[in-house]
Every structure is written in C-alpha cells, then in structure tokens.
mmCIF file of the C-alpha atoms, coordinates in Angstrom:
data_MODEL
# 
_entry.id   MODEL 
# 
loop_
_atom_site.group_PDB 
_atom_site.id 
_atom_site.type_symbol 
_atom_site.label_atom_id 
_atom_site.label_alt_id 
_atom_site.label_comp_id 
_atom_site.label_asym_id 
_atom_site.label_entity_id 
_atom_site.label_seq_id 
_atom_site.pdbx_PDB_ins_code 
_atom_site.Cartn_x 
_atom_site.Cartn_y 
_atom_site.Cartn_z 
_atom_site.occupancy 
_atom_site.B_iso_or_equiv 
_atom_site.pdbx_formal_charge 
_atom_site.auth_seq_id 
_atom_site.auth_comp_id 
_atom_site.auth_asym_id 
_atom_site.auth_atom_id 
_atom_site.pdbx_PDB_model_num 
ATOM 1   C CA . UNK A 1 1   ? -13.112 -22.230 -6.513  1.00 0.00 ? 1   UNK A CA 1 
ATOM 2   C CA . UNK A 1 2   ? -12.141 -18.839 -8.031  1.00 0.00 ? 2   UNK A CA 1 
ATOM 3   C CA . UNK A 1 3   ? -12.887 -15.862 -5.742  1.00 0.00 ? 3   UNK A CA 1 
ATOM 4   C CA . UNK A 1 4   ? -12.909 -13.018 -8.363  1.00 0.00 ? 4   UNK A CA 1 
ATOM 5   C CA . UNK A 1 5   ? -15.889 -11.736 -9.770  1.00 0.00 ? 5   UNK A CA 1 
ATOM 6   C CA . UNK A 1 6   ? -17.556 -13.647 -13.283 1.00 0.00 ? 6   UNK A CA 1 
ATOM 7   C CA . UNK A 1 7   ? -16.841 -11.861 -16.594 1.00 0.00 ? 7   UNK A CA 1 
ATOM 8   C CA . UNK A 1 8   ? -14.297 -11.415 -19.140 1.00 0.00 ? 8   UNK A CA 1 
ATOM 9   C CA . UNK A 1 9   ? -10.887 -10.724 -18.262 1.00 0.00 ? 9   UNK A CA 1 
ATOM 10  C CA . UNK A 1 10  ? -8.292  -8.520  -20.920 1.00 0.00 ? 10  UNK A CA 1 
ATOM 11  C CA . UNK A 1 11  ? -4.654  -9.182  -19.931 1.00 0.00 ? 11  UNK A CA 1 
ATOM 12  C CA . UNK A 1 12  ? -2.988  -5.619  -20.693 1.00 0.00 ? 12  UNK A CA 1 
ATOM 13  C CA . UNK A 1 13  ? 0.635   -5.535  -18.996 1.00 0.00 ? 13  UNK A CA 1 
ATOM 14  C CA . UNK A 1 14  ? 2.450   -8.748  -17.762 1.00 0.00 ? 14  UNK A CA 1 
ATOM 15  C CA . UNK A 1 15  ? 5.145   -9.133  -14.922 1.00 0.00 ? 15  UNK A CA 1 
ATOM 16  C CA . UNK A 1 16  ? 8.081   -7.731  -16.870 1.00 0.00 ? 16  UNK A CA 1 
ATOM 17  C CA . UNK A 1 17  ? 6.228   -4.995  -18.653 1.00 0.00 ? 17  UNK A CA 1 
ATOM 18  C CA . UNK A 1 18  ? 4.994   -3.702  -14.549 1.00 0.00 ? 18  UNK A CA 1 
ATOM 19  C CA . UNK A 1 19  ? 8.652   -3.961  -13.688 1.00 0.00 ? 19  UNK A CA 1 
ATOM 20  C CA . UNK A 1 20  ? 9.375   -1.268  -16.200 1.00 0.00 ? 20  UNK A CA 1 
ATOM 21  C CA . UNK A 1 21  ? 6.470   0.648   -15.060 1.00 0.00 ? 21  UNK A CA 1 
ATOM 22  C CA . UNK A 1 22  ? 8.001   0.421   -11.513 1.00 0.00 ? 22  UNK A CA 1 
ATOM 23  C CA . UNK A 1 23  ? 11.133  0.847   -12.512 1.00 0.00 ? 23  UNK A CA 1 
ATOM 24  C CA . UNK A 1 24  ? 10.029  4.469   -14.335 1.00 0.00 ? 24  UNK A CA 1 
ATOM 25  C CA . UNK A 1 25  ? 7.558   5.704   -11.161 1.00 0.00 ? 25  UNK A CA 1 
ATOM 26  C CA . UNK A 1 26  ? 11.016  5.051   -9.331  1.00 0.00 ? 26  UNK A CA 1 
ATOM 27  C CA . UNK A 1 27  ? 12.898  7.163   -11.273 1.00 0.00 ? 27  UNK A CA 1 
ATOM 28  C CA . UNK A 1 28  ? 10.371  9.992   -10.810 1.00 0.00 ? 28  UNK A CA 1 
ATOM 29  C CA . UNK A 1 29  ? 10.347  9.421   -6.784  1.00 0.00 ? 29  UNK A CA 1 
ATOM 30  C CA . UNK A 1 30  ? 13.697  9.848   -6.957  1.00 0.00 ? 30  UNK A CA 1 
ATOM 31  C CA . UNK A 1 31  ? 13.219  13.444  -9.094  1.00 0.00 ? 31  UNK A CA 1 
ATOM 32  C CA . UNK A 1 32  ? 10.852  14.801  -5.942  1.00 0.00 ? 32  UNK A CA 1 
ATOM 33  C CA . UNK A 1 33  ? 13.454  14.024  -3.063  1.00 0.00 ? 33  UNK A CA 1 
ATOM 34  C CA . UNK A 1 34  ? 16.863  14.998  -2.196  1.00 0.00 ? 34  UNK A CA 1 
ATOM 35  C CA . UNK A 1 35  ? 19.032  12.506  -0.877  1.00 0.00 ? 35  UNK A CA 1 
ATOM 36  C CA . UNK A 1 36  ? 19.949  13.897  2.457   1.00 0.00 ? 36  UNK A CA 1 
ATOM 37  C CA . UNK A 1 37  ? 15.970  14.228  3.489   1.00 0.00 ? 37  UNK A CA 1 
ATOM 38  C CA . UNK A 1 38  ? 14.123  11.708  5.416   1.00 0.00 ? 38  UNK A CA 1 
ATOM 39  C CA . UNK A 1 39  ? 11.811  9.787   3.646   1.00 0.00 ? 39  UNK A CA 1 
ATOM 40  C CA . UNK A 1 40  ? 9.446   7.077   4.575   1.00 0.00 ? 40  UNK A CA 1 
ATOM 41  C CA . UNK A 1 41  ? 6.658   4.968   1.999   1.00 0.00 ? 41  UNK A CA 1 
ATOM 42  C CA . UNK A 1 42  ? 3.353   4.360   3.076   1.00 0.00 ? 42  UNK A CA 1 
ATOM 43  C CA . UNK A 1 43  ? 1.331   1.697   1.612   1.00 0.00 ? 43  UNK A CA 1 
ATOM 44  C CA . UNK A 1 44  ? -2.434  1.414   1.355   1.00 0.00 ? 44  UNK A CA 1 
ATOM 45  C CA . UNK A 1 45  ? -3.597  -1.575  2.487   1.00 0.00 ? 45  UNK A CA 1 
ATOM 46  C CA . UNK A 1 46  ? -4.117  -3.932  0.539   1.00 0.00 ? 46  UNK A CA 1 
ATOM 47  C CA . UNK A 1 47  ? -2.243  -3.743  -2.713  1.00 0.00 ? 47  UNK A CA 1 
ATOM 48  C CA . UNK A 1 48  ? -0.831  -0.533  -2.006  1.00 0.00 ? 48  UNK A CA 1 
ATOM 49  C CA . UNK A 1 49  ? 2.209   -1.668  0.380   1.00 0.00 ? 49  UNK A CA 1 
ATOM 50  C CA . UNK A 1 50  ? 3.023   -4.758  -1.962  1.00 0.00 ? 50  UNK A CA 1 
ATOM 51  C CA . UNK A 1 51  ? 3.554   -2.103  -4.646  1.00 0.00 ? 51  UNK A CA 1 
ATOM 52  C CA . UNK A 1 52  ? 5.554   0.154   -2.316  1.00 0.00 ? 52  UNK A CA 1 
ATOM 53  C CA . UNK A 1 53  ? 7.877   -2.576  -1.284  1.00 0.00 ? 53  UNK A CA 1 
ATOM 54  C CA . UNK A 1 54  ? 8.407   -3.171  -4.689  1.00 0.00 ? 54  UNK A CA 1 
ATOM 55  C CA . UNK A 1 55  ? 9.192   0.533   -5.455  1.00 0.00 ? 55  UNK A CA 1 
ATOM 56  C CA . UNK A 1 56  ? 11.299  0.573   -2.147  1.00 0.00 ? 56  UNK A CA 1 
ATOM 57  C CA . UNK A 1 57  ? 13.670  -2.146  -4.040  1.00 0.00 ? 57  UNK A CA 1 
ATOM 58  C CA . UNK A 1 58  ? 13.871  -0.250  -7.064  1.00 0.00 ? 58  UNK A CA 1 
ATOM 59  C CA . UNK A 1 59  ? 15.108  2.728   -5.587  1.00 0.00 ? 59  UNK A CA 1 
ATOM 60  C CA . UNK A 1 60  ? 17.610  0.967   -3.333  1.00 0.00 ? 60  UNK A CA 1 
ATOM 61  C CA . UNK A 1 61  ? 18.787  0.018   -6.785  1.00 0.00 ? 61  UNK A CA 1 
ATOM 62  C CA . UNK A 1 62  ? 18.827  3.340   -8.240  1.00 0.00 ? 62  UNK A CA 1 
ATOM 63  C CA . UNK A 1 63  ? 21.511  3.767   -4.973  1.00 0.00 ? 63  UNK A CA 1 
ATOM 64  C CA . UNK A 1 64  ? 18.666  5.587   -2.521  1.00 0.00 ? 64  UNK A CA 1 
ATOM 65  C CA . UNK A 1 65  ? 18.871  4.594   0.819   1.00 0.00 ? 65  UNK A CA 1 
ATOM 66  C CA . UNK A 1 66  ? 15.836  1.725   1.918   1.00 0.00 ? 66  UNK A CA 1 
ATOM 67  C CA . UNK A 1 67  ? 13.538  4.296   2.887   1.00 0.00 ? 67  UNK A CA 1 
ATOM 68  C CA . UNK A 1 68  ? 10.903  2.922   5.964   1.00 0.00 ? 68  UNK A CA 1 
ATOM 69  C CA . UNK A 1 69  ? 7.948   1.329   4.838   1.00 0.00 ? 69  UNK A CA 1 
ATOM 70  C CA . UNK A 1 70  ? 4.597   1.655   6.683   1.00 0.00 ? 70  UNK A CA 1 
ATOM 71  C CA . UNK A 1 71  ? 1.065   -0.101  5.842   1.00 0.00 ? 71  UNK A CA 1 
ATOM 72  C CA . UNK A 1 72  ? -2.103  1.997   6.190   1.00 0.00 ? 72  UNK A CA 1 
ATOM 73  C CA . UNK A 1 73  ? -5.638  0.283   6.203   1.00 0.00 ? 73  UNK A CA 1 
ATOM 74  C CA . UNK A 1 74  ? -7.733  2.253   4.380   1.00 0.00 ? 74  UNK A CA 1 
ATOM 75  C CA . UNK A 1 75  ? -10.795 0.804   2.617   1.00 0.00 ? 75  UNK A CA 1 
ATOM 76  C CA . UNK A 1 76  ? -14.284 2.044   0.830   1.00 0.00 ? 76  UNK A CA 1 
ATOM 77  C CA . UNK A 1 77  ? -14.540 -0.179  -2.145  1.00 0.00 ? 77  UNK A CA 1 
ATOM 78  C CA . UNK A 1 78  ? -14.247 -4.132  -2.544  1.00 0.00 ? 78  UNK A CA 1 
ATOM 79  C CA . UNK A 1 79  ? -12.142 -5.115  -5.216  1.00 0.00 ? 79  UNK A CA 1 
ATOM 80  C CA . UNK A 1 80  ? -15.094 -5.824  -7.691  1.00 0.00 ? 80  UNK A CA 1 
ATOM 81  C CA . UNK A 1 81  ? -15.640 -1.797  -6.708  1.00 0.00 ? 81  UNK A CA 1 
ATOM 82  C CA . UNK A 1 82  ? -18.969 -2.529  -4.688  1.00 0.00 ? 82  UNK A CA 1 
ATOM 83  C CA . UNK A 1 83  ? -19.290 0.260   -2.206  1.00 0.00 ? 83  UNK A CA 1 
ATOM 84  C CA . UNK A 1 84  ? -18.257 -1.056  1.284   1.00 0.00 ? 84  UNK A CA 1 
ATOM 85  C CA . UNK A 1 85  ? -17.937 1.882   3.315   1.00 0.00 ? 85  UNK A CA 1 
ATOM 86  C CA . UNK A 1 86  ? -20.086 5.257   2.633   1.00 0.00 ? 86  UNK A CA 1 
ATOM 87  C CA . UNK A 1 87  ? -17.344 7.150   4.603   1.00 0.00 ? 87  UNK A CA 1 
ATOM 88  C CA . UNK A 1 88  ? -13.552 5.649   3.466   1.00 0.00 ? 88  UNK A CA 1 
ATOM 89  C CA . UNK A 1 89  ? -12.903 3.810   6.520   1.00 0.00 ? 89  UNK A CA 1 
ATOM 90  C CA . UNK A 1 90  ? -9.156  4.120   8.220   1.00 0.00 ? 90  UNK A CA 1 
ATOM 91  C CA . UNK A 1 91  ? -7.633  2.281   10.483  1.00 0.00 ? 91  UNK A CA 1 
ATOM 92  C CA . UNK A 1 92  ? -4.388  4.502   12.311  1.00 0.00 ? 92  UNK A CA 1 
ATOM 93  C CA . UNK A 1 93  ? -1.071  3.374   12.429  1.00 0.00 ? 93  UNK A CA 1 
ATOM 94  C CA . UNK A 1 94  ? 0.458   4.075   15.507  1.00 0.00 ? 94  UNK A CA 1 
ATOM 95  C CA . UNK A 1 95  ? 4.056   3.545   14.329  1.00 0.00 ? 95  UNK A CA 1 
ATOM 96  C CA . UNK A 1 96  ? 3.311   6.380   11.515  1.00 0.00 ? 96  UNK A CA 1 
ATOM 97  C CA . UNK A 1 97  ? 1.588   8.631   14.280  1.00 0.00 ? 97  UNK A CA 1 
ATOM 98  C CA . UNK A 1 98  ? 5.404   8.197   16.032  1.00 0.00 ? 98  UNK A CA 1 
ATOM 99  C CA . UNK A 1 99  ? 7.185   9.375   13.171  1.00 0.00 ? 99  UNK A CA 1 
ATOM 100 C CA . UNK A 1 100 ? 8.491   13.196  13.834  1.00 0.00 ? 100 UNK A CA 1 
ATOM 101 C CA . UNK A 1 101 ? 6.508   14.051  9.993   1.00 0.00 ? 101 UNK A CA 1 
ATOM 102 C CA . UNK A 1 102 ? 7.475   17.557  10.397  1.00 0.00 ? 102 UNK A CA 1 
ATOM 103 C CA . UNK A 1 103 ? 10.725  16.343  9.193   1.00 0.00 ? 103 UNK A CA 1 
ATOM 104 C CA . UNK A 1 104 ? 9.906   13.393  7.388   1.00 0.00 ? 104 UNK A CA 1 
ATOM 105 C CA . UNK A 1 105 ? 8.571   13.464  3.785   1.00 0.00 ? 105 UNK A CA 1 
ATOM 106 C CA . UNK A 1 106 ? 6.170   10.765  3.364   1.00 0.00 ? 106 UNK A CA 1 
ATOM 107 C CA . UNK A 1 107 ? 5.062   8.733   -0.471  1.00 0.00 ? 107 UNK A CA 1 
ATOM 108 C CA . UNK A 1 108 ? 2.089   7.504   -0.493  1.00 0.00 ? 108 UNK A CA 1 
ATOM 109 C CA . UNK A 1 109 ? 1.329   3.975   -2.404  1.00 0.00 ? 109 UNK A CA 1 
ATOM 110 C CA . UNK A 1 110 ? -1.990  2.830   -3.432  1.00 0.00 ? 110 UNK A CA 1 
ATOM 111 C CA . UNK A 1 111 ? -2.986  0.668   -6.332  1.00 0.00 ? 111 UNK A CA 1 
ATOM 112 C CA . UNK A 1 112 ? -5.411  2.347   -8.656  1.00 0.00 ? 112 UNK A CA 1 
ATOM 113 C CA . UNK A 1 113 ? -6.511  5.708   -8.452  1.00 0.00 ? 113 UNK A CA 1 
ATOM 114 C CA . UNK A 1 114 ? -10.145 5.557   -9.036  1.00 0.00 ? 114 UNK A CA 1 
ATOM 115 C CA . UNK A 1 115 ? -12.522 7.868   -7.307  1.00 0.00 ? 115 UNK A CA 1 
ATOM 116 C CA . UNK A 1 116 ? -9.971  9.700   -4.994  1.00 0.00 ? 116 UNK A CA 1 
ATOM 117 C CA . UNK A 1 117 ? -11.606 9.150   -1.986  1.00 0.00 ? 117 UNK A CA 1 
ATOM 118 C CA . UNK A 1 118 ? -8.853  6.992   -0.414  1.00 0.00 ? 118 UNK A CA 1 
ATOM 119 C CA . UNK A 1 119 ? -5.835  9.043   -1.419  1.00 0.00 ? 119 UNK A CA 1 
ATOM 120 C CA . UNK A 1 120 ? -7.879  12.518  -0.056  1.00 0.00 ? 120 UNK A CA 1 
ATOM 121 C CA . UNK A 1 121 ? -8.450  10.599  3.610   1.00 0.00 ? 121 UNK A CA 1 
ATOM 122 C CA . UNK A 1 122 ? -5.239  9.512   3.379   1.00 0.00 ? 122 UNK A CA 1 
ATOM 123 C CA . UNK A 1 123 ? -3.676  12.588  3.018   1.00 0.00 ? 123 UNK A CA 1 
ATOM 124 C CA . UNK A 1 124 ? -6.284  14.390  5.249   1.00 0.00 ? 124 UNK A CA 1 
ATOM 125 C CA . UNK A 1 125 ? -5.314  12.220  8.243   1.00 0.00 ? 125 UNK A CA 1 
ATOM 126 C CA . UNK A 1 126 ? -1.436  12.480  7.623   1.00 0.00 ? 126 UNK A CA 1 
ATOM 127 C CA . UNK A 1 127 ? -1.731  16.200  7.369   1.00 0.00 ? 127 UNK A CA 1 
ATOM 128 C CA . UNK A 1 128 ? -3.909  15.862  11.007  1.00 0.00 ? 128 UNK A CA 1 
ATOM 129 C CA . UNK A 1 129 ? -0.666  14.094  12.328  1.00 0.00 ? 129 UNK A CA 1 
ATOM 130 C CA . UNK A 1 130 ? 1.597   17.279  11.087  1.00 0.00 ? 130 UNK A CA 1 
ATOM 131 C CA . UNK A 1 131 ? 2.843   15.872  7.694   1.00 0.00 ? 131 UNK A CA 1 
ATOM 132 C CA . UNK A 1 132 ? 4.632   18.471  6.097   1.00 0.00 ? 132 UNK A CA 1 
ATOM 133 C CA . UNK A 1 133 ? 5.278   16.937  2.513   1.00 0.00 ? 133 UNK A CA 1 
ATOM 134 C CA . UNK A 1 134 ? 2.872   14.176  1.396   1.00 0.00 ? 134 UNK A CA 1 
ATOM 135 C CA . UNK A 1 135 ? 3.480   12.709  -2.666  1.00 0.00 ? 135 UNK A CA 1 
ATOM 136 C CA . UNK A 1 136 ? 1.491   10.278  -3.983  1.00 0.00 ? 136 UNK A CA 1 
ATOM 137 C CA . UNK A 1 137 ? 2.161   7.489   -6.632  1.00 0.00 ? 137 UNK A CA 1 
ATOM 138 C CA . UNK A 1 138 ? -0.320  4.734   -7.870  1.00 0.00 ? 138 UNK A CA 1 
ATOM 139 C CA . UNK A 1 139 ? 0.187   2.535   -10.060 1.00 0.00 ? 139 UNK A CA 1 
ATOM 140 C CA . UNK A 1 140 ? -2.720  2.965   -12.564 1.00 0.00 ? 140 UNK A CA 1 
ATOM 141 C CA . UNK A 1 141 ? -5.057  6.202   -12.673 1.00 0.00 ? 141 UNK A CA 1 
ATOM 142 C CA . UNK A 1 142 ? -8.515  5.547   -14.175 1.00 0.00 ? 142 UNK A CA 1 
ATOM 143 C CA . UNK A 1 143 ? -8.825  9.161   -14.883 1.00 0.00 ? 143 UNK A CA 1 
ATOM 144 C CA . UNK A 1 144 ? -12.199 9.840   -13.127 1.00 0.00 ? 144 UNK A CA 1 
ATOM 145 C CA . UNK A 1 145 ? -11.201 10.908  -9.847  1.00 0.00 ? 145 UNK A CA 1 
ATOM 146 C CA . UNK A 1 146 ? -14.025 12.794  -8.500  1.00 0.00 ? 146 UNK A CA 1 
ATOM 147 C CA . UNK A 1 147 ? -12.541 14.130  -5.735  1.00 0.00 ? 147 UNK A CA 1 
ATOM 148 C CA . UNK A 1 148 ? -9.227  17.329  -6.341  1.00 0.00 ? 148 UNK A CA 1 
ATOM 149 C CA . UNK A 1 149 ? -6.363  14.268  -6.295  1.00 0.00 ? 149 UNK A CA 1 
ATOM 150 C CA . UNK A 1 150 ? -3.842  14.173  -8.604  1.00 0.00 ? 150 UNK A CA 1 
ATOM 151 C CA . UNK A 1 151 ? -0.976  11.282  -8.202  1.00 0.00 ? 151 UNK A CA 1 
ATOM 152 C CA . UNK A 1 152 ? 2.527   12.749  -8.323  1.00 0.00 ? 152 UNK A CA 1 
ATOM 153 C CA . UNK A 1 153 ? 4.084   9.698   -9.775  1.00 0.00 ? 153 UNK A CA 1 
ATOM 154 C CA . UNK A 1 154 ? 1.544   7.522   -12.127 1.00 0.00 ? 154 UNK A CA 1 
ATOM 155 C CA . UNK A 1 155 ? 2.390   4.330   -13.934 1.00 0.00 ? 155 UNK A CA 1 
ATOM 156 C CA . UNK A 1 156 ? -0.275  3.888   -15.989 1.00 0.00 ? 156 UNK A CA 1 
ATOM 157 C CA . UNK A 1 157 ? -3.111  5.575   -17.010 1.00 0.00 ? 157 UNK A CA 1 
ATOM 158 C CA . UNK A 1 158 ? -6.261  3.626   -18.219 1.00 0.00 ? 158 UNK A CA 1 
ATOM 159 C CA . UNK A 1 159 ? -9.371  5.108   -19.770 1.00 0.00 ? 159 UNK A CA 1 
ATOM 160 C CA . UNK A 1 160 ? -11.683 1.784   -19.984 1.00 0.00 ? 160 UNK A CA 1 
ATOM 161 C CA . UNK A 1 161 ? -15.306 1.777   -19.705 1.00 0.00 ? 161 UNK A CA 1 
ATOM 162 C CA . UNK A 1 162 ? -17.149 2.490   -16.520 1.00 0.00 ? 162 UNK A CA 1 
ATOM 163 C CA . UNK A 1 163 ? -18.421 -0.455  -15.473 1.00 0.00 ? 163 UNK A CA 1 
ATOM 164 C CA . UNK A 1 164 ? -15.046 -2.306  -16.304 1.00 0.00 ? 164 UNK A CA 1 
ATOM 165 C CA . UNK A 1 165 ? -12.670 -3.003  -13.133 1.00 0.00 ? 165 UNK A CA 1 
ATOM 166 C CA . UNK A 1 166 ? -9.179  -2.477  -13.652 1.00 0.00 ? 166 UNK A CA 1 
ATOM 167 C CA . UNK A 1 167 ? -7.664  -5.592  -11.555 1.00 0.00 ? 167 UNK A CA 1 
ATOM 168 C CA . UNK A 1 168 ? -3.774  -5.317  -10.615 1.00 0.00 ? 168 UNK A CA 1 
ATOM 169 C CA . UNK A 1 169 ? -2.698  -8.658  -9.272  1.00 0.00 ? 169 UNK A CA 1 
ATOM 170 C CA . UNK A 1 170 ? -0.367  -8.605  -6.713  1.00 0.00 ? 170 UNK A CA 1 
ATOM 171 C CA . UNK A 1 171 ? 1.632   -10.816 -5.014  1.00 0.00 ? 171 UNK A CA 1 
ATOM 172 C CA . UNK A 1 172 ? 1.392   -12.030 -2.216  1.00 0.00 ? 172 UNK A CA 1 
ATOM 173 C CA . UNK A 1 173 ? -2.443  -11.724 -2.738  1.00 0.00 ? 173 UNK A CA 1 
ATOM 174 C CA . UNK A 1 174 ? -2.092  -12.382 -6.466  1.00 0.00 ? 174 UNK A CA 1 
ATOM 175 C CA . UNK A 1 175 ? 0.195   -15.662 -8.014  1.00 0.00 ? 175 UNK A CA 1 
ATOM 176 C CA . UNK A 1 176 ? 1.554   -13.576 -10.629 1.00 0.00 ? 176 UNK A CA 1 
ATOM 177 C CA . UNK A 1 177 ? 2.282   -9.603  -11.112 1.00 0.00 ? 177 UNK A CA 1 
ATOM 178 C CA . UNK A 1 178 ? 0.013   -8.133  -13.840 1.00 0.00 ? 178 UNK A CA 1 
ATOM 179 C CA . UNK A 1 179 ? -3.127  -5.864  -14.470 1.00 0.00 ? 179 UNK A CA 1 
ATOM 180 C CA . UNK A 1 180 ? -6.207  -7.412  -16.019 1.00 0.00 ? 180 UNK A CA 1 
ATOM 181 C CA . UNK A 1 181 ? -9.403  -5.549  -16.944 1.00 0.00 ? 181 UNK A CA 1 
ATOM 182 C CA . UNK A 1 182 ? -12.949 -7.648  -15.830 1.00 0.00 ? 182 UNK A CA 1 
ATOM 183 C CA . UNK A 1 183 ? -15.562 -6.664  -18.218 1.00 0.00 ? 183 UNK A CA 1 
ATOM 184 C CA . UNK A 1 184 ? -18.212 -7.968  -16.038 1.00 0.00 ? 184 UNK A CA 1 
ATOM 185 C CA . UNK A 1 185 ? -20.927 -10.402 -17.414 1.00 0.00 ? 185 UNK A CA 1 
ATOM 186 C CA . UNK A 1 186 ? -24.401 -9.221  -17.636 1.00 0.00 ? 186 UNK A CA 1 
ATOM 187 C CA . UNK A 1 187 ? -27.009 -10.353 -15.533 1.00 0.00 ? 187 UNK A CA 1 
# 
C-alpha cells in the first residue's frame, strides 16, 4: 500500500540530473571554507543528513577532507506539509553540543527550504551552543520563506503553486533519488 499522499505526481529531475545538482552545491561549499578550518555537516533529520552524506562524498572527491557528519531532529511539517508542530520541535544532539563550535564552522543540510522555520531554529539553537559560523545549503528553495532565511548554497529553486508539495525522494527513505511535485487531488 503506498504511503504518500493521493494526487498527481510531475517527475522534474532524475538521479543523475540531482547528482549534478550535488555535485554544483559542492563546489560552492567548497568556495565558503578554507581548507585548513574545521568543518563539520549537520543534517536535518529526515532527508536532510541523507543529502549531507551525499554532499560529504562529493567534496571528498573534490580532494576536501571527510568533514564530520551530525543528524539533527528537527520537525514542524509532515511531508504532505500538514502542520505537526505549532512551535518547530528539536530534539538536541549531544555529540554536536560537544563540539568546541567556537572553532568549528558548521553546514547545515536540510531538504527543501519552504517556510524557514526549521533552518531559523536550527540556527537559533547552534548559535545558543556558541556557533561561530553557521552556512546553510538545501537542496530545493520554494521561494516563500516567511521567515529572514536565505540558503547559502541552493540547488534548485522551484516556484510551483501553493498547494503543490515539492517531494525529494531520498534514499534510504526513498527507492530512487529524484524530486517529484504532488499536485494534490481535490476533495
């Protein structure tokens, strides 16, 4: 039985097309950090650190050293973008609360940026641990962040229509690597 919500779904990049994307918001995290500083990726759960470890191989390829990869829960909005949480809810991460982040520069991963409510808590509670330096990088922007985010890095950015959801599949969650868009079905 298929989980994902009913409507019509718009294949618009594939599995090699996102590896270019990746390849590119690579490229640009390796423009915002000099070699000799110490960098770590964290990932927003859930998409988010599939998407990092995928950047994290790209840049080992581009000759950067495998920078440390950290998950972060962080949820407010189901996938189908039904409000879960009125408050983003976040979950801490003790091994990311151990990190010396005066010193560390830190990228932060997330899937879409839609709202900008988990990228602002996000950076909020890093900054609360002493981040000095937090970037950000998602793969697609929806360009209707409501909230002062920008994404330093961007793959893709989508205008589509505002009750349309912008799926990226994922794997492991996801068989196969791609981004779909769900016009939803009518009632």
């Amino acid at each position: 039985m298929d989980s994902k919500p009913a409507g019509e779904r718009f294949r618009l990049y594939s599995a090699p097309q996102l590896e270019a994307v990746i390849d590119a918001m690579a490229r640009q995290a390796a423009a915002l950090f000099q070699p000799s500083q110490e960098v770590a990726l964290v990932g927003i759960l859930r998409r988010g650190e599939p998407l990092a470890a995928r950047l994290q191989q790209a840049l080992v390829a581009r000759g950067l050293p495998r920078w440390p990869l950290y998950p972060l829960h962080l949820k407010r909005y189901a996938d189908d973008l039904s409000l879960l949480h009125p408050e983003t809810a976040l979950t801490e991460n003790p091994d990311l609360a151990a990190l010396d982040l005066a010193r560390t520069r830190l990228l932060l991963v997330d899937d879409v940026l839609y709202e900008g409510h988990s990228l602002l808590r996000a950076c909020a509670w890093l900054a609360r641990l002493g981040a000095a330096e937090v970037r950000s990088a998602v793969l697609v922007d929806r360009c209707v962040s409501r909230q002062p985010v920008r994404a330093d890095i961007t793959g893709l950015r989508l205008q589509v229509a505002p009750t349309d959801i912008i799926e990226c599949n994922v794997p492991p969650y996801e068989k196969e690597f791609c981004i779909e868009v769900l016009r939803r079905a009518l009632n």
